[in-house]
N, C-alpha and C positions, 0 to 999 in steps of 0.2 A: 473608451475605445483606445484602442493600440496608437500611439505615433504610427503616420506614416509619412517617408522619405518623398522626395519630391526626383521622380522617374527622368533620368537626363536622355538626354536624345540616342546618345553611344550603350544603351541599354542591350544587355546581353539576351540572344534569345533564349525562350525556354531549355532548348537541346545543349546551347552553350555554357548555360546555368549547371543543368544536369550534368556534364560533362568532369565541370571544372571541380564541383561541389564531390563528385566520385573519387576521382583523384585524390583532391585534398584525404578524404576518408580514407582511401586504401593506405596515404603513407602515414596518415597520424596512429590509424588503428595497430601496424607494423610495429610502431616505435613505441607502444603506450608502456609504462612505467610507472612503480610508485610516486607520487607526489604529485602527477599530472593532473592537470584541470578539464572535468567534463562538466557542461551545461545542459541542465532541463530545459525542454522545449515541447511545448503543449500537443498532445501528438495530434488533435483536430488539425493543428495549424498545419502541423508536417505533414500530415494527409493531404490536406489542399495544397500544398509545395508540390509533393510528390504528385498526383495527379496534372496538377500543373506543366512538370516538367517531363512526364512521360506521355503524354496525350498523344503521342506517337507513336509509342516502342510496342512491337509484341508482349502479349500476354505470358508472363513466368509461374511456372509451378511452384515455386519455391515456397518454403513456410514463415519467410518475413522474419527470424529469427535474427538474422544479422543483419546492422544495418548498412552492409555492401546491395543487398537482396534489393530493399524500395528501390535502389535504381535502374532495377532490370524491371520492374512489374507496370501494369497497363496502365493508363491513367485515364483519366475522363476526357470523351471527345469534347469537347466541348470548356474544359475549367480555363477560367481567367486566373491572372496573375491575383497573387494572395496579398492582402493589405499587410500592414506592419504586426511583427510577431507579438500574439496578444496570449500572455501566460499569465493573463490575473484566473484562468480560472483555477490553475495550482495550488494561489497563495491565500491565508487566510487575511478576512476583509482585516479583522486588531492588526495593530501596528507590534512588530515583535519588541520584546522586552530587551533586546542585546541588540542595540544598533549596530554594533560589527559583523553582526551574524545576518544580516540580510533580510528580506522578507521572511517569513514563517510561511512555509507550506503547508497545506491539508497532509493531515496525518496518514490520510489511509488510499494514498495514491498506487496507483501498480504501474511498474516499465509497460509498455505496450500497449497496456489501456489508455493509460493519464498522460504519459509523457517518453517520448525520446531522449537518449543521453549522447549529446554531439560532443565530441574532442573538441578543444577549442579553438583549434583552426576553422575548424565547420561554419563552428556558432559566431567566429569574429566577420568569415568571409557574409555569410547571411544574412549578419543585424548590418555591415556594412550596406547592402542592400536595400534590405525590408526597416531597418529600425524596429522600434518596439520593444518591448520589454514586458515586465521586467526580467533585469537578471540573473539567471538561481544558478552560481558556482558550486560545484561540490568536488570534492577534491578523490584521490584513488590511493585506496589503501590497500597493505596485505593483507591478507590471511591466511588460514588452514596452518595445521602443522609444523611444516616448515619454512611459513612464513612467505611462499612464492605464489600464491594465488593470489589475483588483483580482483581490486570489484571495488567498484564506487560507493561511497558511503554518503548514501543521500540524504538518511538523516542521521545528524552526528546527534550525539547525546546532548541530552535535554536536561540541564543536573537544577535543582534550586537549589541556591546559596542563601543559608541562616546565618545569619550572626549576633551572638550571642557574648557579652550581653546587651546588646543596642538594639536586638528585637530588628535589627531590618534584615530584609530579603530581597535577593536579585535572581531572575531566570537567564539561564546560559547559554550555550550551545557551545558544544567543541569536539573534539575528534577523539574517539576513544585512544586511538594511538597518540595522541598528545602525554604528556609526561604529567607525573604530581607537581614535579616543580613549575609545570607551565597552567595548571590548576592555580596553587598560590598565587604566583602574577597574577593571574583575572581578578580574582578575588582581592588581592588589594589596591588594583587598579581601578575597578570598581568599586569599593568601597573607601580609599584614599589610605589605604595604610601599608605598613611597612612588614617586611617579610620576618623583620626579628618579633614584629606584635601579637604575631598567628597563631595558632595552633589549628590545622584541617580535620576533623573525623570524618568518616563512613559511617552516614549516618541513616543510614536507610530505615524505612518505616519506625522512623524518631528515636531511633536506639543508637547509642555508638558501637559499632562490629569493632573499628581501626583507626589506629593513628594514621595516618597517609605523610609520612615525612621522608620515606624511599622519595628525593625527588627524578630521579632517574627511571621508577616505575614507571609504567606505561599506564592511564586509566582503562585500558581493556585486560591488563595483567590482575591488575586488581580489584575487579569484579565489577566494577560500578555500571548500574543500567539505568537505561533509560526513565525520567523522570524521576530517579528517587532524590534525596534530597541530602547534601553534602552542610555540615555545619562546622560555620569559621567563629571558631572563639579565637574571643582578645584576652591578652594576658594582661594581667594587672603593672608587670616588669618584664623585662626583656631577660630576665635568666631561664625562660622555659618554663618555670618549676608550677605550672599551672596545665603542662601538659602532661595528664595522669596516663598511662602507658599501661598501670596494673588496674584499677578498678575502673568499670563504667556508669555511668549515669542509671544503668536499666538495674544495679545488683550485679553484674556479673561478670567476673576477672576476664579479663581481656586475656591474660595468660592459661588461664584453669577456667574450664569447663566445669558445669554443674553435671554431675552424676546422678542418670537418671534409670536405672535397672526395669528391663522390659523382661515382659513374665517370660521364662524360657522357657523350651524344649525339654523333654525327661533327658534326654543326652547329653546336653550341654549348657553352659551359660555364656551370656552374652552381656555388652555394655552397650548402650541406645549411645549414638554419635560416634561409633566406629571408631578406628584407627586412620594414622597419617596415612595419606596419600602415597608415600614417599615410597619407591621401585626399591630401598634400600632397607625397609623395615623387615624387624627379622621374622620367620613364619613359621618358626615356633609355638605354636599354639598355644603351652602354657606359662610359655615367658610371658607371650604378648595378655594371658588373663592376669596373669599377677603384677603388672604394671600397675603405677599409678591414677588415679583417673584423669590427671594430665593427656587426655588421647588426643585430644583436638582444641587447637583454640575457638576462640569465640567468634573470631574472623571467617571461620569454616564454618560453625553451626550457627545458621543463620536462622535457624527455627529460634519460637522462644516459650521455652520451656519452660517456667514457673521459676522466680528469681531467688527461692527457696534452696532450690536443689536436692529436696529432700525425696527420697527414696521412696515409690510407689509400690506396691502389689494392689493388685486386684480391680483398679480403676478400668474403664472403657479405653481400649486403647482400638489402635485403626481408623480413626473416625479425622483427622486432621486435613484439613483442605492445603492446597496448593496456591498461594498467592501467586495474579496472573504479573507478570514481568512488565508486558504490553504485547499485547497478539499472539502469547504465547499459551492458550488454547488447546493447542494440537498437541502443544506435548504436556498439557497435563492433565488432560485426560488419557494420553496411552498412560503413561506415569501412575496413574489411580487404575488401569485396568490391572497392568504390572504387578502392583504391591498389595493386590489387592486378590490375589492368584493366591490360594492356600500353598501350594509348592512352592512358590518365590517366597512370600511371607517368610514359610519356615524357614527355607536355607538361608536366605540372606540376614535372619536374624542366629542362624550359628553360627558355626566357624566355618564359613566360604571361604575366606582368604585361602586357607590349606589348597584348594584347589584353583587358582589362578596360576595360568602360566606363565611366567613371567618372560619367558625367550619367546613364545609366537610370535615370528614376523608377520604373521596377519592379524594380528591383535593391537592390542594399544598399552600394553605393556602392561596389565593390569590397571589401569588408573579410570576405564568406563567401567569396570566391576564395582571397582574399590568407590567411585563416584555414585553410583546408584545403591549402593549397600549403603552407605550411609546415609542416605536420602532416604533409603526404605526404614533404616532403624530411624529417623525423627519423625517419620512419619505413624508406626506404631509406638510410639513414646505415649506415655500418661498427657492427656489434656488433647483439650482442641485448638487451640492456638492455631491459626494457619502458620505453613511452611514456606518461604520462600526459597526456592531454588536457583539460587543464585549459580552458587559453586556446582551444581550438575549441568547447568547449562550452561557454562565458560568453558566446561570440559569438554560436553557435546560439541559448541562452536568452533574447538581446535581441532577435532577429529573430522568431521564434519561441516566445512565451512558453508555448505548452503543452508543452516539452519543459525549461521551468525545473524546480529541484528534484529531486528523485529517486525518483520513481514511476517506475513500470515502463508502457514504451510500445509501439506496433506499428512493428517494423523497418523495414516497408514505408512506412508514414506519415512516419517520419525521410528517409527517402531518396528519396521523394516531395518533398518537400520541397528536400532537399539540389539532386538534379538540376536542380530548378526556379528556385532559388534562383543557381546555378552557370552555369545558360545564362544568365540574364538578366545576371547581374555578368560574364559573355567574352563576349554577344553581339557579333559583328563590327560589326556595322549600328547606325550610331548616329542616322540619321534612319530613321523606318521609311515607308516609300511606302505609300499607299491602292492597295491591288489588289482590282478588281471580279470574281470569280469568273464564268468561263462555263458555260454549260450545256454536256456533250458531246454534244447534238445528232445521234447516232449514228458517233461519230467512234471509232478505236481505242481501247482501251484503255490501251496504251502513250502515244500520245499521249496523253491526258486526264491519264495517273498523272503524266506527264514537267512537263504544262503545270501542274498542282497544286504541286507538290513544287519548282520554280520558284519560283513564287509566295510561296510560305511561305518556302523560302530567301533570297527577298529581304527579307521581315522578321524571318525568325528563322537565324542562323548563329552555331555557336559550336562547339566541341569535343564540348560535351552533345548537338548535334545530328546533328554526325557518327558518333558511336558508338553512342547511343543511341535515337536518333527512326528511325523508319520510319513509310507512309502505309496505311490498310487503305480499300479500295473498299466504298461502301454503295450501295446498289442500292435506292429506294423504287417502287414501284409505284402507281397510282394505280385504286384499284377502281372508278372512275366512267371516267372515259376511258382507262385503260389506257396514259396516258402516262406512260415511263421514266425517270425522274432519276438519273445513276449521279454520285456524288463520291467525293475519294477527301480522308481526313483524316487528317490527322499524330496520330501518339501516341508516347510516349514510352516508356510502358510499358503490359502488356498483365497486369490482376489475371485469377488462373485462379480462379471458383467452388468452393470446396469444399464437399462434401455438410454441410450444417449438422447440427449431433449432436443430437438430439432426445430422446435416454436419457443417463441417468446412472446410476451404480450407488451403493448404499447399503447399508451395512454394517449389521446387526443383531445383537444376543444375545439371542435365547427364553430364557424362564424359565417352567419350571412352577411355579404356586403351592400343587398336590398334594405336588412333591417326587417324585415319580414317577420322575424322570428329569434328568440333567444339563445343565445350560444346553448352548444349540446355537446358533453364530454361521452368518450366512448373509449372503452379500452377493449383491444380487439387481439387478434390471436395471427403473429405473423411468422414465415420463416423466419428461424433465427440468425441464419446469414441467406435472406434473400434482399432486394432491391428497394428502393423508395416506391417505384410503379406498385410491387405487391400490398406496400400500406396504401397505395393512391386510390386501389383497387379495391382495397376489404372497406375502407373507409367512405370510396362510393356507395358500393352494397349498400352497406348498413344505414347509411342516409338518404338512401335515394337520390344520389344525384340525375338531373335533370339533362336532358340530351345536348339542353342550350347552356351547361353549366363546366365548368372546370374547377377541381381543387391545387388553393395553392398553398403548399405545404412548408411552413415557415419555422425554423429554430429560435423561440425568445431566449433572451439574455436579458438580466437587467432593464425588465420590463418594456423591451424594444424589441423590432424584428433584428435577428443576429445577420441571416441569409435565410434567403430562399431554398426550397429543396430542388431547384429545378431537374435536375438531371436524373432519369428515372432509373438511372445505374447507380445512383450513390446508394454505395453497401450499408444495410441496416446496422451493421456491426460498428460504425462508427457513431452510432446514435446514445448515448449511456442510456440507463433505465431514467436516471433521477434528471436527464435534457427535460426541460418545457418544450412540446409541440403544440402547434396550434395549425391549423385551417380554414382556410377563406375559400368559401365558396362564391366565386365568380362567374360573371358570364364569358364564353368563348366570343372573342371579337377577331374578324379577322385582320383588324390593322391592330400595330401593337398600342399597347396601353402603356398610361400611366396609374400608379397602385397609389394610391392616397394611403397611408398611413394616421391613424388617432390616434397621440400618445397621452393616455391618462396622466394629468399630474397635481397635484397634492400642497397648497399651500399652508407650511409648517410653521411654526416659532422656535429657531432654534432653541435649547436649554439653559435658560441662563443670561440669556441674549435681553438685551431693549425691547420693548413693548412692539419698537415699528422694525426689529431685525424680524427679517423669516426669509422663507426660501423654499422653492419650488422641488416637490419629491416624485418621481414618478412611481406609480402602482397599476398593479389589473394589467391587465394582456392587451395589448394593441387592436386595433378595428383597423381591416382595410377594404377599401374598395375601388372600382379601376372606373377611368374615366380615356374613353376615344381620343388616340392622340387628333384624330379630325375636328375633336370640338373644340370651344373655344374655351380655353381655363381660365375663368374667370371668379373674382370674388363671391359671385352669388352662386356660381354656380358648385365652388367649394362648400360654402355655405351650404347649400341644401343639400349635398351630401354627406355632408357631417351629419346635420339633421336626421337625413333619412337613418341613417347608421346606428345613431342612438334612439332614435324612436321604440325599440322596444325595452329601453331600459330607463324612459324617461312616461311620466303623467300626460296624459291628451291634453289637457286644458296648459301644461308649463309650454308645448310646441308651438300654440298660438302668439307668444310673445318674444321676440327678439330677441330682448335681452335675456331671455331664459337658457340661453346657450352660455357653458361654462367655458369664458374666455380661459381658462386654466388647462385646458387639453392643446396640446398641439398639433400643429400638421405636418406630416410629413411628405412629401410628392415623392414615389419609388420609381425612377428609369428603368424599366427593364433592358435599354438598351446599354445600360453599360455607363454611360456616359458621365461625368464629372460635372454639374453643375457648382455657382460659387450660390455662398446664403446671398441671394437677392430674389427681394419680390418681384425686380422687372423683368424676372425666369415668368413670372404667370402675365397674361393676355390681362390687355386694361379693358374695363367693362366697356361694351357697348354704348358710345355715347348716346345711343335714342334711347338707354334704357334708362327712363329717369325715373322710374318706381322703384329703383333698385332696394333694395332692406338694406337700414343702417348695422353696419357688422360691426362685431365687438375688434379689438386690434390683437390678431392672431400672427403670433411670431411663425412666419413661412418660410422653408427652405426645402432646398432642393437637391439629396444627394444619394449615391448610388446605394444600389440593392444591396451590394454587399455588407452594408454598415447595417 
């Protein structure tokens, strides 16, 4: 569990908290800048802050997008102060491989679901507070374009470092905006050697692409992504002359490309790996065929084509997969629908270039044509070899920065983009003419579609609009004069509505706290943003709860109650799919209770350890049951409700004996009132001195502490 601070008397109330905690946000968000530091903060936890501190405030419409919004929205009547900030559920349980680099987060966290990102004013004034941890700095980097888009980089890259030839390996983490030259430091700071002993490649899926000796490059300049693997040769002497620059490991010159000829069109011929990139290349169409096969270096075709390089006809081409990045998915499968289009296929395996424009200021100066042409030709190249797209997707990422990084995105939004991005760098028309739309004044249909679709083809022509664009007729009416307006408008693509899911299902395990009967799991059918009452509710139903019974509906953790569900407002949407629920069926008492808690636990040997080393594991879901604060809590009377509890998961003839109770489960006493007891047994009533038959109890470690743990 989370540290928690020890609450001083001058404690700030909830409204005061909210207050101050607003503030700080509105001027740090004001001022945010490259280089600034924001902190993950588990968004359960921020949820219970937030409701915490709004348990007052009117109800806001808002859509929670910004985090100014939480401090206007409703909170629960009822939420107590939040224990200390507990963001182990972020971090993976392994200890990360780069002690500088902090805990290791789960990979596949999302803003808003998983975690909040607080300025660190927020997160300093907060843990001042609450304590807790741990915690996860992430720093703010540019992007897009021009370089002036901010956005947090939660996870900086993950590079493994080979070294060669000593055969060891280290895992990294650093900021793709970090420099080559701040690559080398790590690397022989971690490995203990000297900058003149080096040599770095790019050495992604085992192959050298590049020398990495630009120390002034930036590691986002130079393609590197997440996970792939960076190798630091030692040089035998410190004159360099072991750092080969022209030939690589795989076969194939770092400088010269293997020529690889894809079967062409009756029109024209083509070279598989395209032409430079470069806004400056000449488009000439038969300079650029009679060139050398010098088209691209090896840096740029990261596909790997046959270390041969010998010349194909007639081989299966088309058939090459896309190596995935990391959660890069969505774009490649648009990417395979794409190239995979007989019209794209062919043009982009002729002479496209001729038609990019290179002055569109709504374009990208040809370089997302000139990016996916040559994607397309390695991807119809001889062999199956997967492709890695490295180089189409650094270029997406500048154009487009919400699909920098490796979050998982909507396919159609990629390729929304793509297509759009594609007509405007081959639009034919490089002055676009002002066209005044007519009305059709009762004129055909065909004629109006004809006279529209004209029009637009005089401003917009390209490949994307032969294949993909079509016009659809809208028809408005006018409910005062009844006069007709029919247009007809271009679209490119047509999104189909799908019924939006409104239920979610949620998995449970009932527990009697009689003992009666066997825990019973049930996965049942709830609004997807309705209430804890609506699961309280389906989950009666379908067990038949009893008139004299109440369910109490408990979040495990780490084979412990986390909290209670008490409050029948708490939104299902805070619940994930992959949360442990579980269920106690209690009886309704009208004085309150205390909840017994059984914590299964597990006497292990550590690995390795002494014969008499071990140590206590806890496993299995907890048992609870409520005992009258009017009675007396006494040892037997723990005692026999432990008993009862496990009686259906224990033998009739093992309950007869005493000692048949597994001193190894623990007890836990649950206040629902709140209240902070310390570990002492002299929290529980001493037995009734007239009861001198009492059963000898095994020595049950007992404490006594709040619900919310």
């Amino acid at each position: 569990m989370a540290e928690v601070t020890t609450r001083s008397r001058g404690e700030l109330t909830p409204e005061e908290e909210r207050v101050l905690i607003r503030d700080i946000a509105i001027s740090s968000e004001a001022s945010s800048k490259e280089g600034d530091t924001f902190f993950l903060i588990n968004q359960r936890w921020w949820q219970h802050w937030i409701d915490y501190v709004n348990q007052d405030q009117p109800n806001n419409t808002g859509d929670g997008s910004s985090l100014l919004e939480h401090f206007n929205s409703a909170g629960s009547s009822a939420s107590k102060r939040p224990s200390g900030i507990d963001n182990s559920d972020l971090v993976n349980d392994a200890t990360a491989e780069d002690p500088g680099a902090g805990p290791e987060i789960v990979d596949t966290l999302l803003e808003g679901r998983d975690y909040i990102l607080l300025p660190q004013e927020v997160w300093n004034q907060l843990h001042s507070w609450y304590g807790g941890g741990p915690t996860l700095a992430r720093k703010v980097i540019s992007s897009g374009l021009s370089q002036t888009e901010l956005a947090v980089e939660v996870y900086p890259l993950r590079l493994q470092l080979l070294v060669m030839p000593r055969g060891e390996c280290s895992t990294i983490r650093i900021s793709k905006k970090e420099t080559i030259g701040e690559l080398h430091r790590r690397a022989c700071s971690i490995f203990y050697l000297n900058l003149e002993q080096i040599c770095i490649w790019d050495y992604y899926g085992h192959r050298k692409h590049a020398l990495m000796n630009d120390m002034d490059r930036t590691l986002d300049d130079a393609n590197i992504q997440m996970d792939q693997d960076i190798l630091v040769e030692v040089l035998d002497n410190v004159n360099g002359t072991n750092c080969k620059s022209s030939i690589q490991d795989n076969g194939f010159a770092e400088k010269k490309a293997s020529s690889v000829l894809v079967e062409p069109s009756k029109s024209s011929l083509s070279i598989a790996g395209g032409w430079s990139a470069s806004k400056g290349t000449s488009r000439n169409h038969s300079s650029e065929i009679s060139t050398s096969p010098n088209l691209a270096s090896a840096r740029d075709s990261d596909n790997t084509l046959g270390s041969s390089g010998v010349t194909t006809r007639g081989a299966s081409v088309g058939l090459t997969g896309l190596l995935n990045l990391g959660n890069t998915c969505f774009m490649n499968s648009a990417i395979q629908c794409l190239v995979h289009t007989p019209e794209f296929a062919r043009y982009f395996r002729e002479d496209y270039r001729r038609e990019i424009n290179w002055q569109n200021p709504l374009g990208m100066v040809g370089e997302l044509a000139v990016a996916f042409g040559e994607l397309l030709r390695k991807l119809w190249a001889p062999g199956r070899t997967p492709v890695a797209p490295r180089p189409f997707k650094t270029k997406l990422a500048r154009f487009a920065p919400q699909f920098s990084g490796y979050n998982q995105h909507d396919s159609q939004e990629l390729l929304a983009f793509l297509l759009d991005g594609l007509h405007e760098d081959l639009n034919r028309v490089k002055h676009k003419p002002y066209i005044k739309s007519k009305d059709a004044d009762g004129r055909p249909d065909e004629e109006v579609a004809d006279e529209y679709w004209a029009n637009h083809i005089a401003r917009n022509d390209s490949i994307i609009v032969d294949v993909c664009q079509g016009q659809y007729k809208s028809t408005l009416v006018c409910p005062v004069c009844n006069k007709v307006s029919v247009t007809f408008d271009p679209f490119m693509y047509l999104s189909l509505p799908l019924q939006a899911t409104t239920t979610r299902t949620m998995t449970v395990t009932v527990f009697t706290s009689d003992g009666s009967a066997l825990p019973s799991t049930y996965t049942v059918t709830v609004p997807k943003h309705g209430r804890c009452r609506d699961l309280i509710q389906v989950l009666g139903n379908i067990g038949s709860l009893k008139q004299s019974e109440e369910l109490k509906v408990a979040e495990i953790q780490n084979h412990s109650i986390q909290r209670f569900l008490d409050d029948p407002l708490i939104s299902l949407s805070t619940i994930k799919d992959d949360d442990h629920l579980a269920a106690y069926r209690v009886p309704k008492l009208v004085k309150k209770a205390v909840f017994l808690q059984l914590i299964h636990r597990l006497q292990e040997q550590e690995p390795g350890a002494a014969q008499t080393t071990s140590q206590w594991k806890a496993y299995g879901t907890p048992l609870v049951s409520s005992i009258s604060r009017d009675d007396v809590i006494s040892s037997g009377k723990i005692q026999s409700t432990v008993q009862r509890m496990l009686s259906p998961f224990l033998k009739k003839e093992s309950l007869m004996h005493a000692d048949s109770f597994d001193p190894s489960s623990m007890v836990t006493t649950v206040d629902p009132s709140g209240e902070a007891h310390s570990n002492s047994s002299s929290n529980i009533a001493k037995e009734d001195a007239s009861s001198s038959k009492a059963v000898t109890l095994p020595n049950l470690p007992l404490r006594l502490v709040d619900e919310s743990n």
